[in-house]
DRENDOMI-744440 format. One record per residue (C-alpha): residue number from 1; residue in three letters; x, y, z. Coordinates in steps of 0.25 Angstrom, whole numbers, plus 5000, padded with zeros to 4 digits. Layout:
BEGIN
+-----+-----+------+------+------+
:   k :   r :   c1 :   c2 :   c3 :
+-----+-----+------+------+------+
: NUM : ALA :    X :    Y :    Z :
...
+-----+-----+------+------+------+
// end
This chain:
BEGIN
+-----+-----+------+------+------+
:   k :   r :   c1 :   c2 :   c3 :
+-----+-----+------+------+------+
:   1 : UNK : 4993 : 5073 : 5068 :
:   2 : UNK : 4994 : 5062 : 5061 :
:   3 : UNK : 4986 : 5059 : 5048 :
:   4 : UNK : 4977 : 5044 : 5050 :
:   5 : UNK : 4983 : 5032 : 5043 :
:   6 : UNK : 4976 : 5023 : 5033 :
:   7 : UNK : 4981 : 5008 : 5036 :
:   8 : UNK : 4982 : 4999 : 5025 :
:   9 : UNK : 4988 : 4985 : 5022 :
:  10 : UNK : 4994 : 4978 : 5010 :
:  11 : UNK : 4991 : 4964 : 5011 :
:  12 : UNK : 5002 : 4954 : 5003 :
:  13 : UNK : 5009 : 4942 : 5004 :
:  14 : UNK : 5023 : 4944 : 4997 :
:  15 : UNK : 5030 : 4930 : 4999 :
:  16 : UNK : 5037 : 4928 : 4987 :
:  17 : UNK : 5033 : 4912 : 4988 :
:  18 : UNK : 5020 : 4906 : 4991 :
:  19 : UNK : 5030 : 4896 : 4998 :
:  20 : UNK : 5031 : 4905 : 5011 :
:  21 : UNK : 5022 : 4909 : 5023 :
:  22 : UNK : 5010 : 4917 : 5019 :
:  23 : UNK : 5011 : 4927 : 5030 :
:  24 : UNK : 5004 : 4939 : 5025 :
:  25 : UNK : 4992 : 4933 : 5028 :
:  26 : UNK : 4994 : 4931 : 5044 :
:  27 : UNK : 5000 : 4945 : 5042 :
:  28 : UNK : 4990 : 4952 : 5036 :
:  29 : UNK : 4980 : 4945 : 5048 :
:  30 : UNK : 4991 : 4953 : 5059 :
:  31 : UNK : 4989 : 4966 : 5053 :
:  32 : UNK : 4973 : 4965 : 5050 :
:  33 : UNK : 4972 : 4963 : 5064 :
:  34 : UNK : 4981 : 4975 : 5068 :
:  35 : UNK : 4972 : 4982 : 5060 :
:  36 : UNK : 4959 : 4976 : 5068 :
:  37 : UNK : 4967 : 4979 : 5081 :
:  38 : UNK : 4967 : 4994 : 5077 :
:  39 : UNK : 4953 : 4994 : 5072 :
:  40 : UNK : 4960 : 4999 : 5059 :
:  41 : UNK : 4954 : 4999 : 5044 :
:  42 : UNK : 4964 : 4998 : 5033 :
:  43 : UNK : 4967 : 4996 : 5018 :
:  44 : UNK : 4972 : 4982 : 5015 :
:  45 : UNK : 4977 : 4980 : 5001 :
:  46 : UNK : 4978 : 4964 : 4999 :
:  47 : UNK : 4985 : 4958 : 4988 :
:  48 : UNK : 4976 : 4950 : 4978 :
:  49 : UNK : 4983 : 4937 : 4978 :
:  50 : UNK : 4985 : 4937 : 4993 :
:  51 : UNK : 4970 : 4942 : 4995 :
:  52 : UNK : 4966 : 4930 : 4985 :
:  53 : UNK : 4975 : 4919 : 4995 :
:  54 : UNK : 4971 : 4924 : 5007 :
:  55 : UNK : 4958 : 4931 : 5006 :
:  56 : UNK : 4954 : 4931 : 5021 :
:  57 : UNK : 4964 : 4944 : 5021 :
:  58 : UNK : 4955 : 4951 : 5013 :
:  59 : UNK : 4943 : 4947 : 5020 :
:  60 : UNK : 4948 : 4950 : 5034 :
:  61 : UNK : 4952 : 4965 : 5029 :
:  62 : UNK : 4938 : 4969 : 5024 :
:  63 : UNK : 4931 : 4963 : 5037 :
:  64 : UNK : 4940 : 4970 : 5044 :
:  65 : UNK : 4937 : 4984 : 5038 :
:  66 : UNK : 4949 : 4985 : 5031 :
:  67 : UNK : 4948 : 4990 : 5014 :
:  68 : UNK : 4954 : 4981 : 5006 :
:  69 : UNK : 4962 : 4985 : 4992 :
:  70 : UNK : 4971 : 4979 : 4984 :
:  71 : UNK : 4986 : 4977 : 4984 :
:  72 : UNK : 4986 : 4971 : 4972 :
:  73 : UNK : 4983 : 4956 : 4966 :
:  74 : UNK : 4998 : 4952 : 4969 :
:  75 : UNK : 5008 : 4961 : 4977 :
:  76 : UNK : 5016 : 4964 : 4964 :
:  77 : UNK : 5020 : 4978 : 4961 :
:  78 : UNK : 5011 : 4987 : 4952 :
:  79 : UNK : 5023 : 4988 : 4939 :
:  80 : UNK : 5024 : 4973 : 4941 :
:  81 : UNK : 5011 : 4969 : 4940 :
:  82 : UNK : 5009 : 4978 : 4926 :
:  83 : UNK : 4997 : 4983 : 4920 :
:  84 : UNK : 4991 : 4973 : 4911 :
:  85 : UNK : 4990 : 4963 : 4924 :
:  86 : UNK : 4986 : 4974 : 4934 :
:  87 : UNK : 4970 : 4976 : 4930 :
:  88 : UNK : 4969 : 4962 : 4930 :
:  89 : UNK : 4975 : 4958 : 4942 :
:  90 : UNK : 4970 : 4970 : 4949 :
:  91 : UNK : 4954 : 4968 : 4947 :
:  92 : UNK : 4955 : 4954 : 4951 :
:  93 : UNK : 4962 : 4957 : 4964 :
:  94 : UNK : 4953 : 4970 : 4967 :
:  95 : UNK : 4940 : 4960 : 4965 :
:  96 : UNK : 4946 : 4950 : 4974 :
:  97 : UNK : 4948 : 4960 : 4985 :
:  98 : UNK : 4934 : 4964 : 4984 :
:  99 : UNK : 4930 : 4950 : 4984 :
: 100 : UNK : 4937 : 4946 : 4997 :
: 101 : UNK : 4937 : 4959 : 5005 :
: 102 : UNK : 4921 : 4963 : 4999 :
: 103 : UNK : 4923 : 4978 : 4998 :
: 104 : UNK : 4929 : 4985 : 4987 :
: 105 : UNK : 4944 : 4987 : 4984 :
: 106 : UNK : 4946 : 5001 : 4981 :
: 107 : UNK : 4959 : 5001 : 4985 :
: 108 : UNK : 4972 : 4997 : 4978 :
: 109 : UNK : 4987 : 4997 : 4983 :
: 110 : UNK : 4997 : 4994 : 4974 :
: 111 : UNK : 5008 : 4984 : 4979 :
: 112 : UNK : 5022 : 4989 : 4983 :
: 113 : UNK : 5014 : 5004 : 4981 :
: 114 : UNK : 5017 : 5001 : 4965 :
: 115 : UNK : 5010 : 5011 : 4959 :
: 116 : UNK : 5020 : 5019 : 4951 :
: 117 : UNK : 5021 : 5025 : 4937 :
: 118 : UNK : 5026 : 5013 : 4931 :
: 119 : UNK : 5012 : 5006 : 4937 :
: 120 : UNK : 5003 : 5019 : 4935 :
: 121 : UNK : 4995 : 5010 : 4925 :
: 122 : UNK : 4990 : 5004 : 4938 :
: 123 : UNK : 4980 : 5018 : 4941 :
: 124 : UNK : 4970 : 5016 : 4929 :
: 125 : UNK : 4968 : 5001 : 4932 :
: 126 : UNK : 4966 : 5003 : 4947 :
: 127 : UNK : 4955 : 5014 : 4944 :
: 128 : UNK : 4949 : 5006 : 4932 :
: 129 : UNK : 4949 : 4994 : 4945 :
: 130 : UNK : 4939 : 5003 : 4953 :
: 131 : UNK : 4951 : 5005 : 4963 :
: 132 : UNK : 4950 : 5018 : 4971 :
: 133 : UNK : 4962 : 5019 : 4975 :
: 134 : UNK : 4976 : 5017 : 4975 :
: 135 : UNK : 4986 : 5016 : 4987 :
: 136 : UNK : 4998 : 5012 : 4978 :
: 137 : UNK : 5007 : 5024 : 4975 :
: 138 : UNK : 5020 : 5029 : 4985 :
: 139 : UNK : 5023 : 5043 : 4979 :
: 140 : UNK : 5037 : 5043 : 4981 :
: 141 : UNK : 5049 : 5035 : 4979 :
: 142 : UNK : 5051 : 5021 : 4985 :
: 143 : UNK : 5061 : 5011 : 4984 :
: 144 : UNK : 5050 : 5001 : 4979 :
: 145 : UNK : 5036 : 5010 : 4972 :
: 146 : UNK : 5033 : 5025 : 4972 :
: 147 : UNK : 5028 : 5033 : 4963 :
: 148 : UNK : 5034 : 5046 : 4966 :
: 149 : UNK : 5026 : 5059 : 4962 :
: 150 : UNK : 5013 : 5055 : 4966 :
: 151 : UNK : 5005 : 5064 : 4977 :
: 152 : UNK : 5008 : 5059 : 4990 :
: 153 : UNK : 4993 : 5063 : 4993 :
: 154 : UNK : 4981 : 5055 : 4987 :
: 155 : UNK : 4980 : 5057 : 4974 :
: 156 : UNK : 4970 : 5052 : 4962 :
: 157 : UNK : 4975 : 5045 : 4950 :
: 158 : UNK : 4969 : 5051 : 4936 :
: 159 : UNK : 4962 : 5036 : 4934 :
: 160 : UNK : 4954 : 5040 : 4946 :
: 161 : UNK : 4961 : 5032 : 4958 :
: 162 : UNK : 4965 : 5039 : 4970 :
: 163 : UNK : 4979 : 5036 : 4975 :
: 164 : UNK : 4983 : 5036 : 4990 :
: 165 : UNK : 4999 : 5035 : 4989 :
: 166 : UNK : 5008 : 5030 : 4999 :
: 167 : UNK : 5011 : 5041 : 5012 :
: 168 : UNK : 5022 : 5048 : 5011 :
: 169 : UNK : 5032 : 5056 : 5021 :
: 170 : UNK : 5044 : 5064 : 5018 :
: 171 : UNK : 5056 : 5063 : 5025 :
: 172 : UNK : 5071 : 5068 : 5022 :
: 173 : UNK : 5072 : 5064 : 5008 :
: 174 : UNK : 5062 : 5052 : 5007 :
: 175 : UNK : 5046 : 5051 : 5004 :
: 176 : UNK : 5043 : 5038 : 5014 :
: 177 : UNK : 5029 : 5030 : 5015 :
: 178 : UNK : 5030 : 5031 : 5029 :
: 179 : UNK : 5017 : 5023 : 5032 :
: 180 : UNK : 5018 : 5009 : 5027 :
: 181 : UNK : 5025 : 4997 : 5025 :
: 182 : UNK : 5041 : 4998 : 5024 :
: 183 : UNK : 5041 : 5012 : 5029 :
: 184 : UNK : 5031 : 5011 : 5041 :
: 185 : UNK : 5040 : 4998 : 5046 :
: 186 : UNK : 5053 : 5005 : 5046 :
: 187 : UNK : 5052 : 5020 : 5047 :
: 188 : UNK : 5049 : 5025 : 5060 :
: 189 : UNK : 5036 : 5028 : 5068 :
: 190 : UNK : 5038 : 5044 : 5066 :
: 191 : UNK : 5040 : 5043 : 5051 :
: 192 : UNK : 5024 : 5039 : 5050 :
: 193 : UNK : 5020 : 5049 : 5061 :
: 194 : UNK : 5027 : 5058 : 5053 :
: 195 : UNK : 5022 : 5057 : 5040 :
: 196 : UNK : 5008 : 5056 : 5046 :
: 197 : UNK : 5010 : 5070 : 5054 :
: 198 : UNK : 5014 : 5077 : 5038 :
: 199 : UNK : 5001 : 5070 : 5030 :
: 200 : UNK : 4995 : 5079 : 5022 :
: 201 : UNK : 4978 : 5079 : 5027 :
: 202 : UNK : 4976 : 5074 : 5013 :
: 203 : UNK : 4986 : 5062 : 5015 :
: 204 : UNK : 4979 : 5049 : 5015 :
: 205 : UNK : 4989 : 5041 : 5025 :
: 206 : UNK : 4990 : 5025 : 5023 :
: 207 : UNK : 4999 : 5015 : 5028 :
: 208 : UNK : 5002 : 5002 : 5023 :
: 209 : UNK : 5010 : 4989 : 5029 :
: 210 : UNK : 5009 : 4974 : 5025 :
: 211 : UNK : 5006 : 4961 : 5031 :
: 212 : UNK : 5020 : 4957 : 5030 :
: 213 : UNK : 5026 : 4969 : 5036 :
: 214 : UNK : 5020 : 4966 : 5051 :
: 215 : UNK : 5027 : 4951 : 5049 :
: 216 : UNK : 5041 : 4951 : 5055 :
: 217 : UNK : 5043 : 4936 : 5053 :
: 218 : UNK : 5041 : 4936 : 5040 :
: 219 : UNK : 5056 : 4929 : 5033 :
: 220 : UNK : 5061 : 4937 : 5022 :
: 221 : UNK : 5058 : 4936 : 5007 :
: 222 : UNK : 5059 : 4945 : 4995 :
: 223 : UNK : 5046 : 4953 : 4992 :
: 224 : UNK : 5044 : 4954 : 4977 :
: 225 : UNK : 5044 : 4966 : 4969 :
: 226 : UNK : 5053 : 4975 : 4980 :
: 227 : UNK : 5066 : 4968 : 4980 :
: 228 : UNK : 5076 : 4963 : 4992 :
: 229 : UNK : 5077 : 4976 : 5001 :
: 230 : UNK : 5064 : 4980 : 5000 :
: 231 : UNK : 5061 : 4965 : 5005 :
: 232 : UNK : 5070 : 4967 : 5014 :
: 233 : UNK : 5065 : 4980 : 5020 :
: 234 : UNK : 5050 : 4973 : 5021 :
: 235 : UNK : 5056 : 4964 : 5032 :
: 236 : UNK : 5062 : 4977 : 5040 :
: 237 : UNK : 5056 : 4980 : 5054 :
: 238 : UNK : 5043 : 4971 : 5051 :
: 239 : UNK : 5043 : 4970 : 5068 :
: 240 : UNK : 5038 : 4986 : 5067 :
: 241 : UNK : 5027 : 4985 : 5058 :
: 242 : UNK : 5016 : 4982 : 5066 :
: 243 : UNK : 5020 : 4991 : 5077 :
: 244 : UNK : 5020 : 5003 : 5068 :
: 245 : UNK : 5006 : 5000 : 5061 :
: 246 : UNK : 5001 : 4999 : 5075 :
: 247 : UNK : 5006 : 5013 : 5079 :
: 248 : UNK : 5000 : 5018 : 5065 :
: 249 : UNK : 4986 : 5010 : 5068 :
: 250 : UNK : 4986 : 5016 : 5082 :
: 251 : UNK : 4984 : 5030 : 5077 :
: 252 : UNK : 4974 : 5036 : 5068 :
: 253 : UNK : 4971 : 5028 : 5056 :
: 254 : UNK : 4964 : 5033 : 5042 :
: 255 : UNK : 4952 : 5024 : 5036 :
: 256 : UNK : 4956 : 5013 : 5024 :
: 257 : UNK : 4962 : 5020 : 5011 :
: 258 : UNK : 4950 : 5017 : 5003 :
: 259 : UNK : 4940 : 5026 : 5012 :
: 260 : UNK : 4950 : 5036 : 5013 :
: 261 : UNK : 4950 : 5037 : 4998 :
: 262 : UNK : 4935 : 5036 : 5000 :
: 263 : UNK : 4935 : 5050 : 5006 :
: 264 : UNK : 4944 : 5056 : 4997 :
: 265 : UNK : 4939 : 5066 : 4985 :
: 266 : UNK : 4947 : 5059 : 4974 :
: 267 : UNK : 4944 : 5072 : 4966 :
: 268 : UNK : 4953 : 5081 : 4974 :
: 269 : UNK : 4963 : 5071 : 4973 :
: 270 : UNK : 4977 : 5075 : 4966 :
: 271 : UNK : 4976 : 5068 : 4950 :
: 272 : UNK : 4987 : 5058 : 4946 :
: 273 : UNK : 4990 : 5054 : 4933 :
: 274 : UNK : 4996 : 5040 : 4933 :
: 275 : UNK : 5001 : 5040 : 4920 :
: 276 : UNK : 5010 : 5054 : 4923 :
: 277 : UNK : 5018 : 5048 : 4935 :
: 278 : UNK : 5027 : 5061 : 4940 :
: 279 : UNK : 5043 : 5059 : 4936 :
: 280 : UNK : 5052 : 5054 : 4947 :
: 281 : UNK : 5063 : 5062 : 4953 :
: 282 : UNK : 5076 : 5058 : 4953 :
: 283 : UNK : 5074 : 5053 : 4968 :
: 284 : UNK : 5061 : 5045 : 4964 :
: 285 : UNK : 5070 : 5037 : 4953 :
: 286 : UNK : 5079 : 5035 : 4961 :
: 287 : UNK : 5074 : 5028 : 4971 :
: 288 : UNK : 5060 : 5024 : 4966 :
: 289 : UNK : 5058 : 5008 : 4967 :
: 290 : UNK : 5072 : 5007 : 4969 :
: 291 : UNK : 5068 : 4993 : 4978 :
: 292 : UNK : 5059 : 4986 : 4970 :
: 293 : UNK : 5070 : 4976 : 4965 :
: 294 : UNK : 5084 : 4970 : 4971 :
+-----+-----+------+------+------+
// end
């Protein structure tokens, strides 16, 4: 039997000019109301600046039942931003989420999945922050972020924040994130089901999509930060996405990350030192982050 799906949304606007059609906001209206239409509750993680713009997002989530958490001020990978910026930055957007959205934010994903060793500095300041959790690591290769190594199972850092990494499956040769975004538009429909069938019990399943990502009509631009095929590849089969999330909101889907992690004893978590990252193997450097420019 399948194992129960936390849904969650990440919530930006990545026109690189102010100049052209803000559609992520009508966007992220048609995929709040898929949500009502299932009677659904998920996580959505908004962008700061976007929430800051347009805060009737953030507002219409919370009353709906949906946790709020934050996906950062500005959808700006983690090694970019940098650390002397990141607690600044970070404690402003967190108290602006609470402010909008009136509960607390707990919850913190970081954009693009960029929590790797070269961003490990991140762990300390989100715990220091009164985060609770993480949703940021993808423990295995990928063309853009991954941080390969890490338990593919809920895990707690040593600062004290538990970590709920990226779903995995195996298939020949390749570890994919079979639930979300990219992956869930373009692999087929068996490739979830099966993954779901081999969770471990003590597997916490989420999925993830985008506002943009149920927009077919969108024209073509470069997304910053990933380069011209990974851009290319955010415009592939955007006509599938809301029939797949409808098949997956259909079947049996898990509470919001942030009570899951509620009902976990962080004790009995697996301890991860984020200063001690694990060494990559020669597969892992070679094609870690291999899409994040050109």
């Amino acid at each position: 039997m399948a194992h129960p799906v936390s849904v969650t949304l990440d919530v930006e606007d990545l026109r690189p000019s102010p100049d052209l059609p803000e559609r992520a906001v009508v966007m992220t209206h048609r995929v709040l109301d898929l949500f009502a239409e299932f009677d659904i509750r998920a996580s959505v993680y908004v962008v700061a600046d976007l929430a800051e713009r347009r805060p009737e997002l953030v507002r219409r989530a919370a009353a709906e039942g949906h946790e709020v958490g934050l996906h950062g001020h500005a959808h700006v990978p983690l090694p970019v931003v940098g650390e002397a910026l990141f607690a600044e930055v970070t404690r402003s957007a967190r108290s602006l989420l609470q402010d909008l959205s009136g509960q607390p934010v707990d919850g913190y994903r970081a954009p693009m999945m960029s929590l790797v060793p070269a961003s490990s500095w991140a762990v300390p300041i989100l715990a220091d922050l009164g985060f609770s959790y993480s949703s940021s690591t993808l423990p295995a290769p990928s063309p853009l972020y991954g941080w390969p190594g890490l338990p593919r199972r809920a895990f707690r850092w040593s600062a004290g924040l538990v970590e709920l990494p990226c779903p995995l499956v195996r298939v020949p040769l390749l570890d994919l994130p079979y639930l979300g975004g990219t992956y869930l538009r373009l692999l087929p429909d068996a490739v979830r089901r099966h993954g779901q069938r081999r969770a471990g019990p003590d597997e916490v399943l989420w999925t993830y999509c985008h506002p943009w990502e149920f927009d077919p009509d969108e024209p073509y631009h470069p997304h910053d930060h990933i380069g011209t095929i990974a851009s290319r590849i955010a415009w592939l089969r955007r006509t599938h996405m809301e029939r797949r999330v409808r098949r997956l909101l259909a079947e049996p889907v898990a509470a919001p990350l942030g009570e899951r992690v509620g009902a976990i004893a962080a004790s009995d978590l697996p301890v991860v030192d984020h200063l001690q990252p694990p060494a990559l193997g020669r597969v892992a450097r070679l094609t870690n982050g291999r899409l994040r420019s050109g």
